[in-house]
Biotite code that builds the C-alpha atoms (Angstrom):
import biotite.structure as struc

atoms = struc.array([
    struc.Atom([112.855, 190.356, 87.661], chain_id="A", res_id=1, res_name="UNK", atom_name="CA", element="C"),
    struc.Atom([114.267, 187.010, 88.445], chain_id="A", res_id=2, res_name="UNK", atom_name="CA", element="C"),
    struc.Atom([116.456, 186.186, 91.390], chain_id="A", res_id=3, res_name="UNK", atom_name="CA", element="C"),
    struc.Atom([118.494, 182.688, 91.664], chain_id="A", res_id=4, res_name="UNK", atom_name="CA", element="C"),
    struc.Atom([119.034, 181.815, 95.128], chain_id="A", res_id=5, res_name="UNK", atom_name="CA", element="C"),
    struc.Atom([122.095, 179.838, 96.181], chain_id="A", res_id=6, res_name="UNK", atom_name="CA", element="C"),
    struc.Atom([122.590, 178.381, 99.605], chain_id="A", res_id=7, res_name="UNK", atom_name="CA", element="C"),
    struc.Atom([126.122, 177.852, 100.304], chain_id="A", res_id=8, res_name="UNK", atom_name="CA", element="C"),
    struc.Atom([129.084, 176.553, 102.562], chain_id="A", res_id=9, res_name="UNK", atom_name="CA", element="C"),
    struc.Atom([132.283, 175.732, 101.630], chain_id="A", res_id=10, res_name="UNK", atom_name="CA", element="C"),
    struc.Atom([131.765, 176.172, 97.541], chain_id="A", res_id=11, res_name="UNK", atom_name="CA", element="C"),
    struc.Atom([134.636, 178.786, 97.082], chain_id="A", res_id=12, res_name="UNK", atom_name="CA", element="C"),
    struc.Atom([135.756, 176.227, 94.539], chain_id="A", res_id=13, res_name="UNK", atom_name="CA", element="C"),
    struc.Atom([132.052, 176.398, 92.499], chain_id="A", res_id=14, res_name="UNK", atom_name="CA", element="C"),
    struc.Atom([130.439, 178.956, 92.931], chain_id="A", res_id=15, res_name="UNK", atom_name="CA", element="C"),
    struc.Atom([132.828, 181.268, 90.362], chain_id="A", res_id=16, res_name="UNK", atom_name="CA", element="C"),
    struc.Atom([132.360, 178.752, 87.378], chain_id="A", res_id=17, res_name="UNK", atom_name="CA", element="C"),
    struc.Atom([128.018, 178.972, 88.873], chain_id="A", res_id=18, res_name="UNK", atom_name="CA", element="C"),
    struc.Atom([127.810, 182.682, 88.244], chain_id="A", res_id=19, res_name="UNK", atom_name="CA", element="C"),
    struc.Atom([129.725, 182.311, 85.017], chain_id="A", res_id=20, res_name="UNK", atom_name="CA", element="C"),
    struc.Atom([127.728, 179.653, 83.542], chain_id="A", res_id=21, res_name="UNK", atom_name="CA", element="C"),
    struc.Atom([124.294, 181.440, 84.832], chain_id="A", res_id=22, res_name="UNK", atom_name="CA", element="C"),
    struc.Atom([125.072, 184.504, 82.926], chain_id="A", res_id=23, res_name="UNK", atom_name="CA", element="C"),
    struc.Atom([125.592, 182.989, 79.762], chain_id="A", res_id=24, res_name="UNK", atom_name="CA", element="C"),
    struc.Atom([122.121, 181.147, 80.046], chain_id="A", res_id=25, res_name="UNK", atom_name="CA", element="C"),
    struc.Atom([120.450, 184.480, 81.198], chain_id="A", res_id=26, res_name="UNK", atom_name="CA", element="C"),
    struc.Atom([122.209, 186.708, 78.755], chain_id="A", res_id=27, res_name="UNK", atom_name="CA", element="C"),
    struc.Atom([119.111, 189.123, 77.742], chain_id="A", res_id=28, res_name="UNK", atom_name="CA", element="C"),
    struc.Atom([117.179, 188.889, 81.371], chain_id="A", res_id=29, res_name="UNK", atom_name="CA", element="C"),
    struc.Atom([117.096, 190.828, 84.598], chain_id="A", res_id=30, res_name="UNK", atom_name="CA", element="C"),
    struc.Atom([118.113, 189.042, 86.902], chain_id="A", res_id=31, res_name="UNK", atom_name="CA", element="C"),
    struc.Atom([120.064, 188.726, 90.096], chain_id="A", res_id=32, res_name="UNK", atom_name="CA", element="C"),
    struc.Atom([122.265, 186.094, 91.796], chain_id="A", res_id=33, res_name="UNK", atom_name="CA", element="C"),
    struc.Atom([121.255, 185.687, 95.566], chain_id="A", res_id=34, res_name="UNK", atom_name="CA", element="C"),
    struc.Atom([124.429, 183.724, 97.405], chain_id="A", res_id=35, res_name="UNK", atom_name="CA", element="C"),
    struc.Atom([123.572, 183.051, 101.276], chain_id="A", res_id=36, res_name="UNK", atom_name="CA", element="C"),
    struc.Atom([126.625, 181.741, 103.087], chain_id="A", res_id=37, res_name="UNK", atom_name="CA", element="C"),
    struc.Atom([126.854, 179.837, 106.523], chain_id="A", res_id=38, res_name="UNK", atom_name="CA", element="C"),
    struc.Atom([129.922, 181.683, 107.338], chain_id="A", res_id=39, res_name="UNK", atom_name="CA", element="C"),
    struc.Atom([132.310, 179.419, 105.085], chain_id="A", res_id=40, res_name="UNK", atom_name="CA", element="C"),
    struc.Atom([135.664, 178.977, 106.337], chain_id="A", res_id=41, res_name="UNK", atom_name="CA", element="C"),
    struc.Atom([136.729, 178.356, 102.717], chain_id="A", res_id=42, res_name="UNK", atom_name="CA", element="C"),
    struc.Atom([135.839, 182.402, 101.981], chain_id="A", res_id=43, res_name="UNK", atom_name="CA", element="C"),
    struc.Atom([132.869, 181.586, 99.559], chain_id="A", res_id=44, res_name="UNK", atom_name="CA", element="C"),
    struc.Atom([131.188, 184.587, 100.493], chain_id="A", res_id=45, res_name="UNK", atom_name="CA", element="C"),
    struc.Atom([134.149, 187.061, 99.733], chain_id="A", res_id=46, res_name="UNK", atom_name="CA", element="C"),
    struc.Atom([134.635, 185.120, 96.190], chain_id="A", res_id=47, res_name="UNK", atom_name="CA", element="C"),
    struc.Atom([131.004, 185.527, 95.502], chain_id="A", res_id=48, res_name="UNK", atom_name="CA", element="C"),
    struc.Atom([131.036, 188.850, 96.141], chain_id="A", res_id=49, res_name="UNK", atom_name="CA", element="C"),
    struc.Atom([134.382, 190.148, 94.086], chain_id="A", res_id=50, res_name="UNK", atom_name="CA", element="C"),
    struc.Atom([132.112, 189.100, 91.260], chain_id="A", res_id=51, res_name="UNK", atom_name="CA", element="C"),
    struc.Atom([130.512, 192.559, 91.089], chain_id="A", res_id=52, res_name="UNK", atom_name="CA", element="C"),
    struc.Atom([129.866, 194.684, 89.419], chain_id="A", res_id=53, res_name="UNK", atom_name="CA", element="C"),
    struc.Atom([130.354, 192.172, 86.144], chain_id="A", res_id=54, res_name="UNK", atom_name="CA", element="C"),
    struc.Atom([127.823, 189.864, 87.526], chain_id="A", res_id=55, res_name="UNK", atom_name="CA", element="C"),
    struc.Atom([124.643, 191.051, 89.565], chain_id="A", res_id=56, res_name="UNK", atom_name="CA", element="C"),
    struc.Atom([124.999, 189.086, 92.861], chain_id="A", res_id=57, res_name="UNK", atom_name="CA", element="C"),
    struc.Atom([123.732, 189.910, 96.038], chain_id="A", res_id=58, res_name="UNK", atom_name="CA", element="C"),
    struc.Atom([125.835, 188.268, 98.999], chain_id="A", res_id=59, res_name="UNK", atom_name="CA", element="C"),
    struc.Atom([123.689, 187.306, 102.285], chain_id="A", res_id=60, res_name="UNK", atom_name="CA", element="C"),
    struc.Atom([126.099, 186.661, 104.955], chain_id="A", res_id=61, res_name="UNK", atom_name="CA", element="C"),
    struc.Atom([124.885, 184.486, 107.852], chain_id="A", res_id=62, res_name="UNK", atom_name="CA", element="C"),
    struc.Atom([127.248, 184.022, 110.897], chain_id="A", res_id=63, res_name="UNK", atom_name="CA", element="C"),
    struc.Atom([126.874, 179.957, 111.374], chain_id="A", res_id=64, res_name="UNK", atom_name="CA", element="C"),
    struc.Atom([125.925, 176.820, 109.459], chain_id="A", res_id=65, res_name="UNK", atom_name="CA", element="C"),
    struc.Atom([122.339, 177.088, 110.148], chain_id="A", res_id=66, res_name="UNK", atom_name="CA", element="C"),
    struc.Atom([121.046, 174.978, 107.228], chain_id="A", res_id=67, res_name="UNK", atom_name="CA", element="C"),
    struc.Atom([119.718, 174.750, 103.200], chain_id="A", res_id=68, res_name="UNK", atom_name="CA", element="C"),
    struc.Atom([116.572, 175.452, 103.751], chain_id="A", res_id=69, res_name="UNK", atom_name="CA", element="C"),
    struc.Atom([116.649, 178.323, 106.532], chain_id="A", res_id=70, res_name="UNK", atom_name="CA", element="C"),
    struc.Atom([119.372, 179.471, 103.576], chain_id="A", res_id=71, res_name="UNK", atom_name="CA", element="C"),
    struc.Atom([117.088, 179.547, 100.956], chain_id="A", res_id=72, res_name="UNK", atom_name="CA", element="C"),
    struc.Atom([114.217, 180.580, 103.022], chain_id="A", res_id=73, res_name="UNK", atom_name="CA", element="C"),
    struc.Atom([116.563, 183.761, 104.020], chain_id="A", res_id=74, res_name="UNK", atom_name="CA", element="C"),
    struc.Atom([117.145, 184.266, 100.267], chain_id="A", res_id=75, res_name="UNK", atom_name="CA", element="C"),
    struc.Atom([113.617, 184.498, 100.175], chain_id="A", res_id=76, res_name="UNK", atom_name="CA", element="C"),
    struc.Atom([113.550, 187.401, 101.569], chain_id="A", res_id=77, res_name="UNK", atom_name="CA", element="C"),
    struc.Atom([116.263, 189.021, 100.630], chain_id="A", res_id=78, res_name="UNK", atom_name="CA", element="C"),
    struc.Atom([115.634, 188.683, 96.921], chain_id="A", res_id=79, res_name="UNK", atom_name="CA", element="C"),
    struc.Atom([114.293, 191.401, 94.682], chain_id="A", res_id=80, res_name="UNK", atom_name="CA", element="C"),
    struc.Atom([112.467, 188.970, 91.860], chain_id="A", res_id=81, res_name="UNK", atom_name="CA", element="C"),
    struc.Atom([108.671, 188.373, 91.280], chain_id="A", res_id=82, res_name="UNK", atom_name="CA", element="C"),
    struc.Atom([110.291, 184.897, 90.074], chain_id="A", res_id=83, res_name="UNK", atom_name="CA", element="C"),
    struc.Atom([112.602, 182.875, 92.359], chain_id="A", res_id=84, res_name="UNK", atom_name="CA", element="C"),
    struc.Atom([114.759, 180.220, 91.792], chain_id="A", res_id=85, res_name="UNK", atom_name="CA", element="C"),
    struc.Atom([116.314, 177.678, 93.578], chain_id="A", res_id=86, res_name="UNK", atom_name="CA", element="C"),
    struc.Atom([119.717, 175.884, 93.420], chain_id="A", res_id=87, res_name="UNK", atom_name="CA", element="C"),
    struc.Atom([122.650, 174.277, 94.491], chain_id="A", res_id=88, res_name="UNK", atom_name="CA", element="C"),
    struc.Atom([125.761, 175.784, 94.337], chain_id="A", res_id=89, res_name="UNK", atom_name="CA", element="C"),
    struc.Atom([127.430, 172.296, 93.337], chain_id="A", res_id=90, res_name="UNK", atom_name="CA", element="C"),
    struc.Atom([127.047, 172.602, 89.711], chain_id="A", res_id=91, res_name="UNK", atom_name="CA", element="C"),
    struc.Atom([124.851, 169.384, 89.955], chain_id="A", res_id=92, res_name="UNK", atom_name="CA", element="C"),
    struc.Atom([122.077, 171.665, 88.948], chain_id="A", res_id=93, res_name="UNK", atom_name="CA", element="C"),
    struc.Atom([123.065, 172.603, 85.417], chain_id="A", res_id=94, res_name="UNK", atom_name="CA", element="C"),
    struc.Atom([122.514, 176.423, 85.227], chain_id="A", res_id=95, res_name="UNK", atom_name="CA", element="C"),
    struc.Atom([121.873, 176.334, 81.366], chain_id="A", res_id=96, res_name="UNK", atom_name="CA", element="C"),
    struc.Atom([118.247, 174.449, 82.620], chain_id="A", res_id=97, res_name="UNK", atom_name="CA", element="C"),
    struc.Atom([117.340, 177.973, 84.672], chain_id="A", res_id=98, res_name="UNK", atom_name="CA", element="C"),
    struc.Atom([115.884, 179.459, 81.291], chain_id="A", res_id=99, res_name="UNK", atom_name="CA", element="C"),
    struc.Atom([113.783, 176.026, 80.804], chain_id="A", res_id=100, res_name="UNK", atom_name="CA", element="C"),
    struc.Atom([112.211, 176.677, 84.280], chain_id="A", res_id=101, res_name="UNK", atom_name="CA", element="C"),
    struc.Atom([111.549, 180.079, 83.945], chain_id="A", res_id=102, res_name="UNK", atom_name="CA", element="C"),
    struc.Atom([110.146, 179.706, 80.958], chain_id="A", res_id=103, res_name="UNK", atom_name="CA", element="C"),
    struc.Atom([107.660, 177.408, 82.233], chain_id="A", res_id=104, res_name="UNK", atom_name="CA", element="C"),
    struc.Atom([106.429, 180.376, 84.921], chain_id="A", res_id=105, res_name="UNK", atom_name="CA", element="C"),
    struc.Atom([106.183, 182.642, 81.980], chain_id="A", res_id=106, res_name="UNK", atom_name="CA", element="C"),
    struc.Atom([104.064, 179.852, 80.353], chain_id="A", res_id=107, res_name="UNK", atom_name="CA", element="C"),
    struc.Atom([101.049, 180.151, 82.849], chain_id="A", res_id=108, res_name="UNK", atom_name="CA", element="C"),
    struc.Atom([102.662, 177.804, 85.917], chain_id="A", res_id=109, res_name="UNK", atom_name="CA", element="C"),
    struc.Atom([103.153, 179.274, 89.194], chain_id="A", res_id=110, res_name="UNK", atom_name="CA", element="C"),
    struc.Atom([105.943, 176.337, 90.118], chain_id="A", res_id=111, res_name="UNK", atom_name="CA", element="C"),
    struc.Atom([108.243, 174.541, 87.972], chain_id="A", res_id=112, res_name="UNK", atom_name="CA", element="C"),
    struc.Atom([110.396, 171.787, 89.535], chain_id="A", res_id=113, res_name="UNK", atom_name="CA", element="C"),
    struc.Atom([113.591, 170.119, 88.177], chain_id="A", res_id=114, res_name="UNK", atom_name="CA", element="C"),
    struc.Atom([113.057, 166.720, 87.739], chain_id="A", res_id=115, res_name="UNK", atom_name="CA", element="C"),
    struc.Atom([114.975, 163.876, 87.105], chain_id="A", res_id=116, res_name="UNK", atom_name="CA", element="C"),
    struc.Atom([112.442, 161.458, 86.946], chain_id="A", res_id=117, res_name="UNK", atom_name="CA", element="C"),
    struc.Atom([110.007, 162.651, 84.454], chain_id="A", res_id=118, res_name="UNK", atom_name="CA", element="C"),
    struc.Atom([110.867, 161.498, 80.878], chain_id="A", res_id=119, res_name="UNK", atom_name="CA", element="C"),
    struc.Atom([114.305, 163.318, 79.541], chain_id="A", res_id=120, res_name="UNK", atom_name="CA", element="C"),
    struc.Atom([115.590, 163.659, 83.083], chain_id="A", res_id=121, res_name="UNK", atom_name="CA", element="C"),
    struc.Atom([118.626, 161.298, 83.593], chain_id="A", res_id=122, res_name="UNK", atom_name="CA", element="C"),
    struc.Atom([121.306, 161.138, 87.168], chain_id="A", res_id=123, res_name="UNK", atom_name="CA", element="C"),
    struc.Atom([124.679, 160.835, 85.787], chain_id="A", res_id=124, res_name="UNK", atom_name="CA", element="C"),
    struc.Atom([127.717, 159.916, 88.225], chain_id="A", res_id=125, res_name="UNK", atom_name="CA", element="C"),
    struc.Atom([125.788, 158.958, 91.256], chain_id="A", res_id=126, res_name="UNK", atom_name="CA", element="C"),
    struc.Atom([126.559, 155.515, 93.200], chain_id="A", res_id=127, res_name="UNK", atom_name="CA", element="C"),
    struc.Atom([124.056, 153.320, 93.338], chain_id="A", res_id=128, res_name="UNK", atom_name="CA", element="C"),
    struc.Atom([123.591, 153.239, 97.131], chain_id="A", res_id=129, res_name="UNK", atom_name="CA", element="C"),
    struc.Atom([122.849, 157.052, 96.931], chain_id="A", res_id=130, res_name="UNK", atom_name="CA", element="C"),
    struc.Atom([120.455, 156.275, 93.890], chain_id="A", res_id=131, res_name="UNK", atom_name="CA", element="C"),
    struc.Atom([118.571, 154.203, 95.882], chain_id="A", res_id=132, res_name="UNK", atom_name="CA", element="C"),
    struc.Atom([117.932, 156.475, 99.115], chain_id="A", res_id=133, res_name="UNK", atom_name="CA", element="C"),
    struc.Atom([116.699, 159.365, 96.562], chain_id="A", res_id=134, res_name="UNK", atom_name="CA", element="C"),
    struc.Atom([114.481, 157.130, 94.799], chain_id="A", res_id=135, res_name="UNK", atom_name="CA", element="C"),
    struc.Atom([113.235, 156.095, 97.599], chain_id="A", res_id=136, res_name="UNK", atom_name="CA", element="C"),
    struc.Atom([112.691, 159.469, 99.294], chain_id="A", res_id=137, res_name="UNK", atom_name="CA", element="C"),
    struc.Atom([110.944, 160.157, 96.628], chain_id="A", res_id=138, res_name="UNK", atom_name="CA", element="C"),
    struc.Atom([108.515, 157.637, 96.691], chain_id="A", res_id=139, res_name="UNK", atom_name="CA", element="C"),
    struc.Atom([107.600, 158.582, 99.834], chain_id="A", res_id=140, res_name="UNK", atom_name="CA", element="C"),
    struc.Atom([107.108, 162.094, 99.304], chain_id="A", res_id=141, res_name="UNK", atom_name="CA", element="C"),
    struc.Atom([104.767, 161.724, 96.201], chain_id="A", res_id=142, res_name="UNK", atom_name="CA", element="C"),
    struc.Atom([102.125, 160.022, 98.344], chain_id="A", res_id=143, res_name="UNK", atom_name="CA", element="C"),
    struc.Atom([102.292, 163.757, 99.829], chain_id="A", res_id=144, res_name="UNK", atom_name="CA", element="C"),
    struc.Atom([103.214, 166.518, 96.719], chain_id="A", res_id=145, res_name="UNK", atom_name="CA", element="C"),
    struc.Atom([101.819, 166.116, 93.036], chain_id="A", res_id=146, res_name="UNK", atom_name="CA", element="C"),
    struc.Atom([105.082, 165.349, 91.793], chain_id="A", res_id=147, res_name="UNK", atom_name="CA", element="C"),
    struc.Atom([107.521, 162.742, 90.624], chain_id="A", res_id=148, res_name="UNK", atom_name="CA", element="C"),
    struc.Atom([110.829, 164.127, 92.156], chain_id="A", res_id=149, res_name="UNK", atom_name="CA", element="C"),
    struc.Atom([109.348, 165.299, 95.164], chain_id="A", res_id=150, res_name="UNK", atom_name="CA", element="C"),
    struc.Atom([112.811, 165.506, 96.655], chain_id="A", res_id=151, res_name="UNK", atom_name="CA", element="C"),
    struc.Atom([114.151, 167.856, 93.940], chain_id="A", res_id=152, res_name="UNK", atom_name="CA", element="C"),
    struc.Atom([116.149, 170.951, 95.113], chain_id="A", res_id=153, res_name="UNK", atom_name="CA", element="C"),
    struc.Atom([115.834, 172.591, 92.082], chain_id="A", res_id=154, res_name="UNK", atom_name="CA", element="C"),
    struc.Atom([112.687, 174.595, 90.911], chain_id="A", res_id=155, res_name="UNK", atom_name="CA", element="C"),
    struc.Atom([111.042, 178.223, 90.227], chain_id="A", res_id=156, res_name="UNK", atom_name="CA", element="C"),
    struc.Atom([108.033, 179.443, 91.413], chain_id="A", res_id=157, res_name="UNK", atom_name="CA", element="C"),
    struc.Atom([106.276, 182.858, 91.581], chain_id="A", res_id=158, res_name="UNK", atom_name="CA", element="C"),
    struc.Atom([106.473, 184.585, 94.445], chain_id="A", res_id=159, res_name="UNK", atom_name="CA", element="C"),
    struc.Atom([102.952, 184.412, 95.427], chain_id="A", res_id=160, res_name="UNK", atom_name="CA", element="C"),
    struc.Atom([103.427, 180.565, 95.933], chain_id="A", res_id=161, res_name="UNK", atom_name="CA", element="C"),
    struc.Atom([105.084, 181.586, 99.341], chain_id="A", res_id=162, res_name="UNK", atom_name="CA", element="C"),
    struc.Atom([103.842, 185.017, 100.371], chain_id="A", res_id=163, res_name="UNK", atom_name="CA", element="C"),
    struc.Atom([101.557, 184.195, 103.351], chain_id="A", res_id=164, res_name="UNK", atom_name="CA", element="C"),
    struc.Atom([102.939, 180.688, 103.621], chain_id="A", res_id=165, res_name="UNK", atom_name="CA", element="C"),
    struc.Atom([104.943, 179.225, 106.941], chain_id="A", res_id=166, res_name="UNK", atom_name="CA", element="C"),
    struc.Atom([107.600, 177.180, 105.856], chain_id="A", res_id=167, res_name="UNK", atom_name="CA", element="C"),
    struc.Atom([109.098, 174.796, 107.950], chain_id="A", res_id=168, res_name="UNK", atom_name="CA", element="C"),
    struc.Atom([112.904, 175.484, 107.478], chain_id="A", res_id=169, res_name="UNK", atom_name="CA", element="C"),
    struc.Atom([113.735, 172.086, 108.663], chain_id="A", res_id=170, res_name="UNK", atom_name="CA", element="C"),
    struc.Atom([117.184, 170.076, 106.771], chain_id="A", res_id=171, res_name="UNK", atom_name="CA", element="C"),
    struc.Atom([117.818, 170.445, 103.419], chain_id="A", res_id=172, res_name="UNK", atom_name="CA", element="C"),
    struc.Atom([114.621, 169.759, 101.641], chain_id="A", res_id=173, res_name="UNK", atom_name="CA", element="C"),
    struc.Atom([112.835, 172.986, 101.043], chain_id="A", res_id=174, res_name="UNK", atom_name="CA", element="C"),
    struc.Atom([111.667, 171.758, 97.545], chain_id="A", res_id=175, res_name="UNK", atom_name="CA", element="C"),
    struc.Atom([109.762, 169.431, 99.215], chain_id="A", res_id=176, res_name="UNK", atom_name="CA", element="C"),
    struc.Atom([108.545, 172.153, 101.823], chain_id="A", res_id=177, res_name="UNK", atom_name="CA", element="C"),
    struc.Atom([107.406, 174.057, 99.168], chain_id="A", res_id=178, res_name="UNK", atom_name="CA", element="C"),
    struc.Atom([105.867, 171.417, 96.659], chain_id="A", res_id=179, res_name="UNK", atom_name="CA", element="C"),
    struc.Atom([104.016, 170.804, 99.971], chain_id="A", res_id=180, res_name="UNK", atom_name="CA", element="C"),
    struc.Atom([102.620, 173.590, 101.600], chain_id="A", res_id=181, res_name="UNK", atom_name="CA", element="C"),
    struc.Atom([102.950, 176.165, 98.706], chain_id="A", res_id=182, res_name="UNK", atom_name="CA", element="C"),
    struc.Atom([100.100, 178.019, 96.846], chain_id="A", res_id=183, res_name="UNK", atom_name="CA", element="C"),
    struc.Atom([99.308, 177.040, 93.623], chain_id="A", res_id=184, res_name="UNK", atom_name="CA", element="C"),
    struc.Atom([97.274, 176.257, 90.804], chain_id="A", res_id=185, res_name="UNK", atom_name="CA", element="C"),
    struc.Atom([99.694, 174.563, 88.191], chain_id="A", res_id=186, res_name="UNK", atom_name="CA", element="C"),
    struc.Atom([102.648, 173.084, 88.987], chain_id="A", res_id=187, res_name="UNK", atom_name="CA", element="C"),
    struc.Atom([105.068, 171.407, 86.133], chain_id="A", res_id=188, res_name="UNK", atom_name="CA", element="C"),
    struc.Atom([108.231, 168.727, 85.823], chain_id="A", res_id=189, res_name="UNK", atom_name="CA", element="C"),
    struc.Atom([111.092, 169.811, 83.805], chain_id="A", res_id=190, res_name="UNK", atom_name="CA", element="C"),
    struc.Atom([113.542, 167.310, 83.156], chain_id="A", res_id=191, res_name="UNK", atom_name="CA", element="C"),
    struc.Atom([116.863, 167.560, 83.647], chain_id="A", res_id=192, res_name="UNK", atom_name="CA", element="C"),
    struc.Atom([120.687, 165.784, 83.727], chain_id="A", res_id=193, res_name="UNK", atom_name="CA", element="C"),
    struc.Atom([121.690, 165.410, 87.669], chain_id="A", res_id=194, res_name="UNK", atom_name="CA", element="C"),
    struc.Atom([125.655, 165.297, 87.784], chain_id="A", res_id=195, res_name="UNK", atom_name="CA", element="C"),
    struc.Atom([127.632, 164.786, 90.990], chain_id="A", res_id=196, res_name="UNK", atom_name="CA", element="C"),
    struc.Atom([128.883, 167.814, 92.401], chain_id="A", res_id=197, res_name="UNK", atom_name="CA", element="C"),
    struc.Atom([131.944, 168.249, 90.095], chain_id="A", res_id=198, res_name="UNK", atom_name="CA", element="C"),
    struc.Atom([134.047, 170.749, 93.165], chain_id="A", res_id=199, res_name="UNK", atom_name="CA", element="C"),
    struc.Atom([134.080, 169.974, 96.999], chain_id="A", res_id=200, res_name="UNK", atom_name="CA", element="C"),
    struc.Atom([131.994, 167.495, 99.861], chain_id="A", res_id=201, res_name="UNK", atom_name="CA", element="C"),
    struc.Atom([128.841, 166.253, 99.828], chain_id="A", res_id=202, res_name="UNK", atom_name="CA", element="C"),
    struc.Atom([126.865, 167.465, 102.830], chain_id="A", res_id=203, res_name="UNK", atom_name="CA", element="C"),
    struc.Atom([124.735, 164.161, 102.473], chain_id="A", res_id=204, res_name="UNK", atom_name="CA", element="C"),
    struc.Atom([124.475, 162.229, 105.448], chain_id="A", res_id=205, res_name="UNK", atom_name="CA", element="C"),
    struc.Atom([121.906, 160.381, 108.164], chain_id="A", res_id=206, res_name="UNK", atom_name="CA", element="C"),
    struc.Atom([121.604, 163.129, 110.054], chain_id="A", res_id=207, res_name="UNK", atom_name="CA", element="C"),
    struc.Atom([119.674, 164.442, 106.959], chain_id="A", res_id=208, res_name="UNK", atom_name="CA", element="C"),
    struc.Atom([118.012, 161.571, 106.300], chain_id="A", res_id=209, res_name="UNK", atom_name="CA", element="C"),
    struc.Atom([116.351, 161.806, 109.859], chain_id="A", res_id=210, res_name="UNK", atom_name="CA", element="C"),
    struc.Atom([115.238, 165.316, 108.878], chain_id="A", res_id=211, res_name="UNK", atom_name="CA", element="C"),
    struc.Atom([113.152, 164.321, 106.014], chain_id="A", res_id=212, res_name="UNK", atom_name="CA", element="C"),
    struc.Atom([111.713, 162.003, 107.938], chain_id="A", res_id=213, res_name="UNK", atom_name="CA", element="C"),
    struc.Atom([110.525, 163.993, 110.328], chain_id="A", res_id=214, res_name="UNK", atom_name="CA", element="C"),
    struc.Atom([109.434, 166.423, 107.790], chain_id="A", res_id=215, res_name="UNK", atom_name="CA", element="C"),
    struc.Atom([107.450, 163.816, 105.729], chain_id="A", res_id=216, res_name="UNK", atom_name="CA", element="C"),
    struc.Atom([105.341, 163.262, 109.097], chain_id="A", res_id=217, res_name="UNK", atom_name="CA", element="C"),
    struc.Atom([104.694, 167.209, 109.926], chain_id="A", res_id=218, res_name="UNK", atom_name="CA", element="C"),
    struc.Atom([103.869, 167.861, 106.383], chain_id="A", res_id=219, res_name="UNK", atom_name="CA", element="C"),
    struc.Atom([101.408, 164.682, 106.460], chain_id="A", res_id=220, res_name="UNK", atom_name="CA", element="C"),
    struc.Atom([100.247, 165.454, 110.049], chain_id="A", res_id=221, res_name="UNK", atom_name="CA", element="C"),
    struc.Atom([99.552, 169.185, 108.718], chain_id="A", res_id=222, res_name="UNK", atom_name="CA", element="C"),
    struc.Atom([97.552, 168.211, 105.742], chain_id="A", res_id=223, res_name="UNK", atom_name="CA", element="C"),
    struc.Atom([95.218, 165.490, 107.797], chain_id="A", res_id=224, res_name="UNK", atom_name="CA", element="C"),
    struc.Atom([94.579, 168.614, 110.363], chain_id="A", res_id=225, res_name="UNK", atom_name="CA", element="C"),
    struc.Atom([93.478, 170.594, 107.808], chain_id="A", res_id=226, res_name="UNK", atom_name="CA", element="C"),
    struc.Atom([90.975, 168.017, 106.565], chain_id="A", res_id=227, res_name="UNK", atom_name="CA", element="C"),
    struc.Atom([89.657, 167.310, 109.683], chain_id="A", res_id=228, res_name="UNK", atom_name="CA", element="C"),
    struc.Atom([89.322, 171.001, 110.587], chain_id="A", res_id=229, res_name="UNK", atom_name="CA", element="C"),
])
């Protein structure tokens, strides 16, 4: 089985046309749609949830805005799927890529991340300033994580990648938590068009900027222990 999971807050106006657009692309699978909402004002959660019984989604309900990546870490848990995937509930993540990623699990990898800078991946409709701080992220994170869009929010992986794994929960980067301290043999790039979110705010900001930071320097701290050790 495969489960998408969805952070969310305050994508009442998205997360509909998501669903929608996910069960085209996985027409033929089992699957399951986990949503985990930070207690949106904007109702997300009840939106996402009137979509059963026509769509199979599963709606975690967390009282606060306590992050992505605790989010998606909750998902974690609460999904049913040998095969997770992750995604934004922006539509800058272009569901009709899920199958490409999946497929690549079914093809003998054990994670498969989104990427857009691998050959064929593209970033349509982002400023430049915002360009520049992703690139740049990512730069920094590849001295860490075997791949090119080490920031990348987008990816699948088999379950095992995590079981027995302590992830770090920390801002909104859990790709990179997981690139990072996951376990696996083969990991692949697929590439893919990045859009601007199309519906509602950008969560962006320095205070997540500050977070990655700090998680670059546990993540590098953690793997010079473990040589040493």
């Amino acid at each position: 089985m495969l489960s998408v999971v969805v952070p969310t807050y305050n994508e009442a106006d998205s997360v509909t046309r998501l669903a929608e657009r996910l069960h085209i692309a996985l027409a033929g699978r089992e699957w399951e749609l986990v949503i985990v909402d930070d207690g949106s004002p904007d109702g997300t959660a009840d939106v996402a949830a009137a979509l059963a019984p026509r769509i199979p989604v599963n709606v975690v309900r967390r009282a606060g805005k306590a992050g992505l990546a605790s989010a998606v870490v909750t998902g974690f848990a609460a999904a049913h799927g040998d095969v997770l995937v992750v995604m934004d509930a922006d539509l800058s993540h272009p569901p009709e890529t899920v199958p490409a990623l999946v497929d690549a699990i079914e093809g003998g990898a054990e994670l498969a991340v989104g990427s857009r800078y691998v050959s064929g991946g593209t970033i349509e409709d982002w400023p430049l300033d915002r360009r520049a701080v992703s690139r740049a992220a990512c730069l920094m994170g590849n001295v860490l994580v075997p791949v090119r869009d080490a920031t990348s929010g987008f990816f699948a992986l088999r379950r095992s990648v995590i079981d027995g794994v302590k992830l770090n929960p920390i801002g909104f980067k859990i790709g990179f938590e997981v690139i990072a301290r996951g376990r696996y043999r083969k990991v692949v790039e697929v590439p893919y068009t990045f859009r601007d979110r199309e519906l509602g705010a950008s969560k962006f900001g320095t205070r997540e900027v500050a977070q990655y930071v700090v998680q670059l320097g546990q993540v590098a701290r953690d793997k010079l222990l473990r040589r040493i050790g």
